[in-house]
C-alpha positions, 0 to 999 in steps of 0.5 A: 779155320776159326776167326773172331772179329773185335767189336774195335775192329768192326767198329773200324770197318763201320767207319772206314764204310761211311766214307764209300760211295756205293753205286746199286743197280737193278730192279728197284719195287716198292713194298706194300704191307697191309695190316689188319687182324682176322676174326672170322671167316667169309660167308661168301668162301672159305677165306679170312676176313681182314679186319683192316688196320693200317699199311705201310710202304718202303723200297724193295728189291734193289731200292732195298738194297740201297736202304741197307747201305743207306742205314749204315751210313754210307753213301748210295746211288740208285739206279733202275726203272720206273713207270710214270705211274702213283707208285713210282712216285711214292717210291722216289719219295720215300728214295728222298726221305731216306736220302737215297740218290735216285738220279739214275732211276729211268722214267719209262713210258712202257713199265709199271713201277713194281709193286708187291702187297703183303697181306699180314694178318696177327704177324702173319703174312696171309698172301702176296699180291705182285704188280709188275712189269718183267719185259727187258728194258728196251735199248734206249732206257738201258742206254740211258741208265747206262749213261748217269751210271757212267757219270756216278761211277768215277767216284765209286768205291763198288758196284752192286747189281740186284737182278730180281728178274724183273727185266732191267739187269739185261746182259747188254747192261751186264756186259757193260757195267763188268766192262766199266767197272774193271777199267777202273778197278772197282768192285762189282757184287750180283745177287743172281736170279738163275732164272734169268740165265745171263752170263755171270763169269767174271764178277767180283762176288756172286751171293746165291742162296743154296736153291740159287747155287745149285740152280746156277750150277745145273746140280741136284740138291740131293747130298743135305748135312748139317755140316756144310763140308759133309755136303758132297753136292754142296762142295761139287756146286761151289768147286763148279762155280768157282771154276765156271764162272770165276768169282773173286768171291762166292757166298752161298747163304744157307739160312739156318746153316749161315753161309759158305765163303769159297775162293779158288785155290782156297779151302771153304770157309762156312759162317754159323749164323748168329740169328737169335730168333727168325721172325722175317727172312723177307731182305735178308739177302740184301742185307747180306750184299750190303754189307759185304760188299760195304765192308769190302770197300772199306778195305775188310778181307772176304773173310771179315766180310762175311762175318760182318754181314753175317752178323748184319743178316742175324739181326734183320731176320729178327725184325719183320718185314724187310728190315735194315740194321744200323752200326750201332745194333751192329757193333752191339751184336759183336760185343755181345 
């Protein structure tokens, strides 16, 4: 099966997007780069020197999520944890700059708000250093949380919850947030971290990567093909998922491969990617829940929907860092 989008129709999604509201939930980071150039080595061991340049900060994990909505217009709520710390509150204004909603954000006493430093050297990142708190969210928090995200939730369109296994998505909040969102019909998406082993079933869209999908399934990644219908064990993956879990949808990333949209009782459908060049991966993932999950709302079928954030993932991974698109780069890359 082959489908093409017109840019007109595309453009129409675009607009009908930016009158939904979106609520994201999950663990919200703020995301540290600091730049500099090496030139020599360390006289004290074998490691590069930085010559220091400059840094930057912007909201990652679920926050980024949120950045990504935010970018195509759309009106976004966020919801997680942060610490009463210098980095929670560099992250909340940098929440408010980007006019990103930040009432749901809990101020605990007990977290660290979760810090990851870039080390970039001449474009390349030299190493990571993580600052965080991965301990679940205590009862009183959740109960917190859950009671703003109770109040948003009467005028949203969808739901999207980024688990980065940093301990806020919690199965108590799972449970809860499936609950709500099924008494009022609206849509719930989930970026998984198979690590965490919370219980998925039920859920509107699960976007696992190809590592996290066969995690997910509890299958070896022994059966790799160009042609994803060739890959046995990536078909036995999704037909496993598919019917354990019970999605509506399920997208599996696959990089360079683009993605697997699979619904039961349907045959697969596979998405070439469109990226041009890869510079950064880093966020792709978010912009891939984004957008789909976006272009839902504004009443685009599964299929649409993962060509636009198809299309939305192809441009980001161009950029560095963790980038964002906006409609218009977005409409261009359909008119081209």
């Amino acid at each position: 099966m082959s489908i093409k989008l017109s840019a007109a129709r595309v453009r129409r999604i675009m607009s009908d997007a930016q009158k939904a509201r979106v609520l994201v939930v999950g663990d919200v980071m703020l995301d540290q780069f600091i730049w500099g150039g090496v030139s020599r080595i360390s006289p004290e061991a074998p490691v590069p020197v930085l010559d220091f340049t400059g840094e930057s900060y912007m909201p990652g994990g679920a926050a980024n999520v949120a950045r990504n909505l935010v970018s195509l217009a759309v009106k976004t709520e966020l919801f997680g944890a942060i610490g009463h710390d210098d980095a929670g509150t560099k992250l909340q204004k940098l929440l408010s700059e980007q006019k990103i909603g930040c009432s749901g954000l809990v101020m605990t006493a007990g977290r660290h708000t979760s810090i990851k430093t870039r080390i970039v050297a001449q474009q390349q990142q030299v190493v990571r250093v993580d600052r965080e708190t991965r301990g679940a969210l205590d009862e009183r928090d959740t109960v917190r949380l859950l009671d703003v995200f109770k109040t948003k939730l009467k005028d949203a369109d969808a739901v999207i919850v980024g688990d980065y296994g940093k301990g806020v998505v919690t199965q108590r909040l799972l449970n809860e947030m499936k609950s709500l969102c099924r008494e009022r019909g609206v849509w719930l998406s989930l970026d998984p971290k198979p690590v965490h082993h919370l219980n998925l079933s039920n859920l509107s869209l699960i976007t696992p990567n190809r590592k996290e999908a066969f995690e997910l399934a509890d299958l070896p990644d022994e059966t790799r093909d160009a042609n994803p219908f060739a890959d046995k064990n990536l078909m036995l993956v999704a037909d496993r998922l598919l019917n354990e879990l019970r999605p509506a949808v399920l997208l599996i990333t696959l990089g360079e491969l683009g993605m697997l949209l699979c619904q039961r009782d349907q045959k697969p459908f596979h998405i070439p990617t469109v990226a041009q060049e890869v510079f950064d991966v880093s966020g792709a993932g978010d912009t891939v829940i984004a957008t789909f999950t976006l272009a839902v709302a504004a009443g685009a079928s599964p299929v649409e929907a993962a060509i636009v954030s198809n299309h939305a993932a192809g441009i980001v991974v161009g950029k560095r860092g963790t980038a964002t698109t906006s409609s218009d780069e977005l409409l261009k890359s359909f008119n081209h």
